[in-house]
C-alpha positions in Angstrom: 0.0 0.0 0.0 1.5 3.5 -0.7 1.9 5.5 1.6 2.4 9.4 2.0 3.4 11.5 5.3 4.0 15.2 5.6 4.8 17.4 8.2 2.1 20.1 8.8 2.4 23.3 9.0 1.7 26.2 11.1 -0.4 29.9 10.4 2.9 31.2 9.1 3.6 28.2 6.9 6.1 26.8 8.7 6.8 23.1 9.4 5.7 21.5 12.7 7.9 18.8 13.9 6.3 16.1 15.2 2.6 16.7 13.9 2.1 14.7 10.8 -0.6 14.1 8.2 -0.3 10.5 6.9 -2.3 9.5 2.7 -3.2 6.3 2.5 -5.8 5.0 -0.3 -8.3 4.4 1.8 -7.8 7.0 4.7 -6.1 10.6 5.9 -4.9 10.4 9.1 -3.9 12.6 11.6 -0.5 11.9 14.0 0.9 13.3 16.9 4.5 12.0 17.8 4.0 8.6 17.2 0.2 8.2 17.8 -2.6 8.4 15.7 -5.0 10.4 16.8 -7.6 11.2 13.7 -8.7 9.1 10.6 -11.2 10.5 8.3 -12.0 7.1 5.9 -12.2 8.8 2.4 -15.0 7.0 0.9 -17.7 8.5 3.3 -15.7 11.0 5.3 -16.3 9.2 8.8 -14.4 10.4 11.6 -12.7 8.2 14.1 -10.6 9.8 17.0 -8.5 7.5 19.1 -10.8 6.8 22.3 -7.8 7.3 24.3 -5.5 10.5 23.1 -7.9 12.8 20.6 -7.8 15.1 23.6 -4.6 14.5 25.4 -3.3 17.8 25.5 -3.0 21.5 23.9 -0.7 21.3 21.2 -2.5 18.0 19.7 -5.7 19.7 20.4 -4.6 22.6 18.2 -3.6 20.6 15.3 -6.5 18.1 15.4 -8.9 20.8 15.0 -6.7 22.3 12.4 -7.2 18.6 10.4 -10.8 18.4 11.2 -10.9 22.2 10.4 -13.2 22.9 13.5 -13.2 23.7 17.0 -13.2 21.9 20.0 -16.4 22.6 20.9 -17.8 21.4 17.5 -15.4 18.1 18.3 -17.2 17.2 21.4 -20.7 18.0 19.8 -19.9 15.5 17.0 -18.7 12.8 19.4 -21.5 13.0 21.7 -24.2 13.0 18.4 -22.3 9.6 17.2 -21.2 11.5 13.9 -17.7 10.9 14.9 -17.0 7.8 16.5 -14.1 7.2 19.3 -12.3 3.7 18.5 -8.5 2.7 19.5 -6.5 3.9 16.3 -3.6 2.6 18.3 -3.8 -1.1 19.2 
């Protein structure tokens, strides 16, 4: 399966070490040093965060909503609707 990874990037363009977006075929992903915290499966555009780490602390809170393009407080509405769904990305 081919596989793309890029560093993202900050308001002023810059690259962010240790914040990555990952391209799969099937799936983008969102990681934050070596955990996955974000998928969005491309077909439909379902969300999964990772049950465990999708809010573990600022800095992967500010680049998760900067994949998702959305807010936190938008995050927590979607979860608790059961539009996104919290599974273990990392097991």
């Amino acid at each position: 399966m081919e596989v793309q990874v890029q560093n993202m990037t900050n308001c002023s363009g810059n690259v962010v070490i240790n914040q990555f977006e990952i391209f799969t075929k099937t799936a983008k992903y969102f990681q934050s040093y070596s955990t996955i915290i974000a998928k969005i499966r491309l077909k439909d555009r379902q969300v999964y965060l990772d049950k465990n780490y999708w809010d573990y602390s600022k800095t992967t809170g500010k680049y998760r909503g900067d994949f998702l393009r959305e807010g936190i407080a938008e995050t927590r509405k979607k979860i608790a609707s059961g539009e996104y769904k919290l599974v273990d990305l990392n097991k």
